[in-house]
Every structure is written in C-alpha cells, then in structure tokens.
C-alpha positions, 0 to 999 in steps of 0.5 A, spaced: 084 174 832 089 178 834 097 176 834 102 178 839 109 179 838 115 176 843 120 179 841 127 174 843 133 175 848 136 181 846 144 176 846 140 173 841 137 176 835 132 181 834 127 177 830 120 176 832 115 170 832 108 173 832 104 168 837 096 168 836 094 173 842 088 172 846 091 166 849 094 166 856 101 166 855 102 161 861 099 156 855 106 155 851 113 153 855 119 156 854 121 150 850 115 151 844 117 158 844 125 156 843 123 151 837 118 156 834 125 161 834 129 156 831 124 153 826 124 161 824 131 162 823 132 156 819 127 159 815 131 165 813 138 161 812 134 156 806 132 163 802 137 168 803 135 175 803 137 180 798 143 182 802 146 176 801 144 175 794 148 182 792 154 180 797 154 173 792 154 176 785 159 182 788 165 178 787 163 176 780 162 184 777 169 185 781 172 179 776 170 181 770 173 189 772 180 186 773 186 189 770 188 183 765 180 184 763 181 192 762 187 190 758 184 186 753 178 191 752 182 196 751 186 192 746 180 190 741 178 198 743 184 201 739 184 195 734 178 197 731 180 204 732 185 202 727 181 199 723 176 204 721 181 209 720 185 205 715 178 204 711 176 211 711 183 212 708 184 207 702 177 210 701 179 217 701 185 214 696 181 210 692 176 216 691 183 221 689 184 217 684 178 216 680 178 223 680 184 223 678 184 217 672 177 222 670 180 228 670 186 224 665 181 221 661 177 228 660 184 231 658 186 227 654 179 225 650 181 228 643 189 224 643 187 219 636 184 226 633 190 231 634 195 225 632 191 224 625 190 231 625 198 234 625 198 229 619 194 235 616 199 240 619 205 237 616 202 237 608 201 245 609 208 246 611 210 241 605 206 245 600 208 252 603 216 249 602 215 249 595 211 255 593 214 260 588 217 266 589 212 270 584 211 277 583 203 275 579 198 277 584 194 272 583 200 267 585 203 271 591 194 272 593 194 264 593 200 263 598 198 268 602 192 265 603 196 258 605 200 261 610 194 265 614 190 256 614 198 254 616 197 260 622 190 259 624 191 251 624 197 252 629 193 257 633 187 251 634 192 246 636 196 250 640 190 253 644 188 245 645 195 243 648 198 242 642 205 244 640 211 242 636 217 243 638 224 241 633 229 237 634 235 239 629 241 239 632 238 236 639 242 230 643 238 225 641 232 223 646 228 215 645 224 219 648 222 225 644 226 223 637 225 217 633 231 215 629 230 213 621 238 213 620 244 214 622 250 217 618 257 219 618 258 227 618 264 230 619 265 235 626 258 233 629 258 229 635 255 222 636 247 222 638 247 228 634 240 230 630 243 232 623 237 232 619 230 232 622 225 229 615 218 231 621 217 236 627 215 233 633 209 235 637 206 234 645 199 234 647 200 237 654 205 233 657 205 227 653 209 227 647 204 226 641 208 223 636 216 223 636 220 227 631 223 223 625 231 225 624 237 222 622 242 222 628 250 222 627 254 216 629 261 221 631 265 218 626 269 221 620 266 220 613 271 216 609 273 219 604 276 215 597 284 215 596 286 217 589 290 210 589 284 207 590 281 211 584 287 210 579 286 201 580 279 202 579 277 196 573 277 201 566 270 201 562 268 195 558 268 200 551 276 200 553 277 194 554 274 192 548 278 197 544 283 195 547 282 187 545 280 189 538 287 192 536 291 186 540 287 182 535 289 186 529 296 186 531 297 178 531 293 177 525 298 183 521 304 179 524 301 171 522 301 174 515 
C-alpha cells in the first residue's frame, strides 16, 4: 500500500505525517489529522536530535577551556618542564664527577709506592754524602757509579710526577715542612728553616711527604756571663784537696 504525505500549514512547522494512500482523504477529520501532528511532535520533543545533543555538551567543552583552567595547565606545564631539567642537569653533574674521581683515582694510583720509594732516594744522597774524595780509580769508578743510579732514580721519579723540592731557608709552611725542633739562632728570623735533616717531595700537586727541618723561634741565643763562670762549684778533686790540708793544719795545731 502506498502512503501520502500531507504536509502541514506552512505557520506551523514543516513536518509531515505519512498517511496510508489509497483511501479517500474525505475519511479523516481535521481533527485525526491534528492529533496525528501533535502526537509526532511530542515524539521529537522526548528523543532530542543530534543538534541538540551537541548544543548541550557545547557549554561543558567551553567550561574546561576557560582562562583559570589554561592557567593551571600551563602551570603544571612549566613545572614539569623544571623538573626534567633540573634532573638532566644533577645527572650531568653527577656524571663530571666520577669522571673526575676516575681520572684522581688513575693519577694518583701509584702515591703508596712513590712515598716508600723516595726512602730509597734519600739512602743514595746519604751515601753520596760520605763518599771519599779519592784518586784510586777503582774508588772514584764506584762513586760514579752512585751518582749516575742517584741521577737515573731522580729522572724516573721526575718523569711520574715526582720532584723534590727544599725548604732550607724558606718561612715555614704547615703545609710543605714538618718541624722536628725549634732552636734559638742569632740574626734569623722567627718561622725561619735553619736546617733541613730530608727534602720534601710532590706527586703532582699533592705534597707527597713533608720536609723535615729545624725552624728558628727569632730570639737571641743566650750566651753564659763570665760571673756567671767565676761561682761555678769547683771540682770534687779540689775540694777534696782543699779539705785534706785543712785536716792536716788542725791536727799540727792540736799537737
């Protein structure tokens, strides 16, 4: 069967209601066809079109896009943008320095055996110290010898890092001298190295072993006064003598 589509007033709306066709039209009354429209329109009103739908979820998009809602998410933006590049730079940092820890570590790996070692150097000085002034060739081959293993063992330590330096005649530093005494000399100044008894060395910048010396504390040595050498107590022989004639001069004397 086929339908007929009548349309309504046009002061009214322009939907339709579909009617079967074939039948005379005189059949329905004005008043069927008006609760035929209304019943349609109250149809529409229960499901809402997609229109609508949309109409209804605008103002809940244009909520979360306001000002206030940029403005937090801009905020946690930037502080995660802080984040990752405070952590990128404490792991660079971190990175620096155990390359650097390594690389002190691999420099400084052999220190233990450099300080025992210059123990050795000090025993060749010592020995060419007290080594003869002779004309016998066998003598003066022998100290020529010690000098040339004295110069090839400071070569070998200089060529690691290793040099000494002195201290004799040096203000003395805590950090480079290590004072065995201190001793009243005439016309030096106080903090003053007199005498040095062992070289210092370093191993790079690091002082490897302090030198060992005598510093001056700047006062005047005291010197003895000759009164003070006149009322020294004489010696027990003399004053034994001295008692024995007395003993004798009373015992003449009684008799």
């Amino acid at each position: 069967m086929k339908q007929k589509k009548i349309s309504n007033p046009p002061s009214e709306t322009n939907d339709a209601v579909e009617i079967p066709d074939g039948e005379a039209t005189s059949t329905y009354s004005l008043q069927q066809i008006a609760d035929a429209l209304g019943e349609e329109m109250l149809k529409k009103k229960e499901t809402p079109s997609e229109s609508s739908a949309t109409e209804a979820e605008k103002p809940a998009t244009e909520a979360d896009t306001t000002p206030a809602a940029n403005e937090e998410t801009e905020r946690k933006i930037a502080e995660l943008e802080e984040t990752v590049k405070r952590l990128v730079a404490e792991n660079r940092n971190q990175k620096v320095r155990l390359d650097n820890d390594l690389r002190t570590k691999v420099k400084f790996a052999n220190e233990l055996f450099f300080r025992e070692f210059v123990l050795i150097k000090d025993d060749l000085e010592k020995a060419l110290s007290f080594a003869p002034e002779s004309d016998d060739e066998k003598t003066a081959a022998f100290v020529q010898g010690i000098r040339h293993l004295d110069a090839a063992v400071t070569a070998l330590l200089k060529r690691h890092g290793v040099e000494s330096y002195d201290a004799l005649g040096q203000p003395f530093d805590p950090a480079l001298h290590e004072a065995m005494r201190v001793v009243d000399v005439a016309n030096v100044a106080a903090n003053t190295v007199t005498i040095q008894h062992c070289k210092g060395y370093r191993f790079f910048d690091r002082v490897l072993r302090p030198a060992m010396v005598e510093i001056a504390s700047g006062r005047q040595p005291e010197e003895p006064n000759e009164e003070t050498k006149s009322e020294e107590p004489a010696s027990e022989e003399t004053t034994d003598k001295e008692t024995k004639d007395k003993t004798d001069h009373t015992e003449d004397t009684n008799g």
